[in-house]
C-alpha positions in Angstrom: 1.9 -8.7 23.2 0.8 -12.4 23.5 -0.8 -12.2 19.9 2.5 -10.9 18.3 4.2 -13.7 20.1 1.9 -16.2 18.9 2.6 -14.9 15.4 6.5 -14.9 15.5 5.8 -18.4 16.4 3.5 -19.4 13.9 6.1 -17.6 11.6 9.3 -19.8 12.7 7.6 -22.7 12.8 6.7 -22.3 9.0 9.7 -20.8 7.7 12.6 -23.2 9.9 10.0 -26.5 10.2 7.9 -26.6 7.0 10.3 -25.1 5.1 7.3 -22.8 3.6 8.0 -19.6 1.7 6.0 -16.5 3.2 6.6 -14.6 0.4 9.1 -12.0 -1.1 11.7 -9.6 -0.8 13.0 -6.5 -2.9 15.5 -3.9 -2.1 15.8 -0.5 -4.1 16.8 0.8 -5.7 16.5 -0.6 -8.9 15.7 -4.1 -7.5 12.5 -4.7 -9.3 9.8 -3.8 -6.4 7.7 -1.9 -8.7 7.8 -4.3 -11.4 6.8 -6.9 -8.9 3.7 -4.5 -7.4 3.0 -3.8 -11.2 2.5 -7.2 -12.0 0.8 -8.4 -8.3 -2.2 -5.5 -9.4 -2.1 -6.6 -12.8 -3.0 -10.4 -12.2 -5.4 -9.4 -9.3 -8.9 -10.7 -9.9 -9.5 -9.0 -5.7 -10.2 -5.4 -4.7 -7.1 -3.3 -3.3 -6.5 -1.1 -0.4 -3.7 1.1 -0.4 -2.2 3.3 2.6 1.0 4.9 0.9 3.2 8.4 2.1 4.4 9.1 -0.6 2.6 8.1 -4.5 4.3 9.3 -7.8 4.9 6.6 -9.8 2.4 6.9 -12.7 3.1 3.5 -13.5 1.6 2.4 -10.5 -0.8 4.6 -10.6 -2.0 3.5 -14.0 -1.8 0.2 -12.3 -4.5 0.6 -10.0 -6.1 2.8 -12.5 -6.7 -0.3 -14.8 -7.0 -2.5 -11.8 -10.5 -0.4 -11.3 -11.4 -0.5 -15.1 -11.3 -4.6 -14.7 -14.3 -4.4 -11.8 -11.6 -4.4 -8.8 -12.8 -1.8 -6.1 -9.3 0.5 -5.0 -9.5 2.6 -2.0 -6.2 4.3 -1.3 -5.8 6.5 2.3 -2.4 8.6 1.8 -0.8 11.4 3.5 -2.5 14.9 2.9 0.8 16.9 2.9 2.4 14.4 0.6 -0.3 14.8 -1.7 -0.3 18.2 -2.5 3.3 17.9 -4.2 3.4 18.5 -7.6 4.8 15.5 -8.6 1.5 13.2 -6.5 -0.7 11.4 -8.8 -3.4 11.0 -6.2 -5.6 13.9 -7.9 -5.9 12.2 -11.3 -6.1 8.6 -9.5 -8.8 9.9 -7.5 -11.2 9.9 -10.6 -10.7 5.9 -10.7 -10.4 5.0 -7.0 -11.7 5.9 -3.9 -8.8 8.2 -2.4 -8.9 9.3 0.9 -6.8 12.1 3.1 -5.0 11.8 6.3 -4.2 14.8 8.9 -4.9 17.9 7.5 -3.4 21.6 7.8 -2.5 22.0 11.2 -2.8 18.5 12.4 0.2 16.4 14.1 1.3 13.6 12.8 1.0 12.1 9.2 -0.1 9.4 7.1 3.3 7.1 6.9 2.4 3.6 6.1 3.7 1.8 3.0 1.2 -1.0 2.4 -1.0 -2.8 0.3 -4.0 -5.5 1.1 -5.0 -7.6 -1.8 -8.2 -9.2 -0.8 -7.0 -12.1 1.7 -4.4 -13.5 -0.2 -1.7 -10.9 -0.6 0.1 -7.9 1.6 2.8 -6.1 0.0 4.9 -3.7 3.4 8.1 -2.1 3.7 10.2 1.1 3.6 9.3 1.0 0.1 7.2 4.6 -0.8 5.4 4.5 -4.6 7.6 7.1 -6.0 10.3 7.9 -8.0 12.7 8.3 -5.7 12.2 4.9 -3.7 12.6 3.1 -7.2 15.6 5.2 -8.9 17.4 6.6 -5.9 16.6 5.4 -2.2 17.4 2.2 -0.4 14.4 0.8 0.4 12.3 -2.5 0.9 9.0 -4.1 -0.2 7.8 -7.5 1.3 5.3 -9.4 -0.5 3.6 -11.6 2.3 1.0 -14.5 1.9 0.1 -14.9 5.8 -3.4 -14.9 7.1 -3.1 -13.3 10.2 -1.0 -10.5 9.0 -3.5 -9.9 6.1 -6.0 -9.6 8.7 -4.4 -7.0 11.0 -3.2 -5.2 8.2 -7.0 -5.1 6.8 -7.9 -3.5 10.6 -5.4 -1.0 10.2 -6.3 0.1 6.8 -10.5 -0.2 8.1 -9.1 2.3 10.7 -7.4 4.8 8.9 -10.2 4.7 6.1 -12.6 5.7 9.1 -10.4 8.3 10.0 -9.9 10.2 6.6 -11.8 12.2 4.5 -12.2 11.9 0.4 -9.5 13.5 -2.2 -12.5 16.1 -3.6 -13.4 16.8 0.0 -10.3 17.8 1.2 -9.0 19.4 -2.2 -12.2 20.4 -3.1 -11.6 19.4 -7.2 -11.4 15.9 -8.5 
């Protein structure tokens, strides 16, 4: 509790005092948050981590795709439900990044972050799923952040859930 107070602090003081930008703000749909996540991979020159519900946007799948034909390591933990609909790209992704699976048949609970760690520079959060549907039909939200200490707890989380899913071909058993 003290730490997220310290960081609410940290983050008024630089918004109301210093007048610094954190980052920025799309709404769907059709408000450009995939555009802007295309173009944030695109530039990249870091490795990626990915922890996503819901992923069928081919576009931002070919993203990462050529994000990992540039030298950039992906990893992507997502939802093993979610990807078994036939609309996922996660099983042709998974022959260019490392793609991991969360909660299998007959586990509680599922996968249902929406994020994105770009090295230590950039965290992309929100309500916003990859897919069609949050980009053409749902009212949704991306943040693109530039603070530390939320890159860092973010990293944690995504260390965490990495440790506590298995790989695409494991669980499928194809690739």
């Amino acid at each position: 509790m003290k730490s997220c107070f310290k960081m609410a602090i940290k983050v008024l003081a630089g918004v109301l005092l210093l007048g610094m930008s954190l980052g920025s703000v799309y709404f769907s749909p059709n408000g450009g948050a995939k555009q802007a996540l295309v173009e944030l991979i695109g530039a990249t020159t870091a490795d990626i981590d990915v922890a996503m519900y819901s992923f069928t946007s081919k576009e931002l799948g070919l993203a990462l795709a050529g994000a990992t034909q540039k030298g950039r390591r992906v990893r992507i933990v997502a939802d093993n439900g979610q990807s078994a609909g036939r609309s996922s790209v996660l099983g042709w992704l998974s022959r260019y990044a490392q793609v991991h699976l969360m909660h299998e048949e007959g586990e509680r609970g599922m996968m249902h972050h929406k994020f994105m760690v770009i090295g230590d520079r950039y965290l992309t959060t929100g309500s916003y799923n990859w897919s069609i549907n949050a980009e053409k039909f749902n009212n949704e939200n991306l943040l693109i952040l530039k603070d530390s200490d939320l890159i860092s707890e973010f990293k944690r989380e995504f260390g965490r859930l990495w440790e506590h899913s298995r790989p695409y071909a494991e669980v499928r058993g194809t690739q």
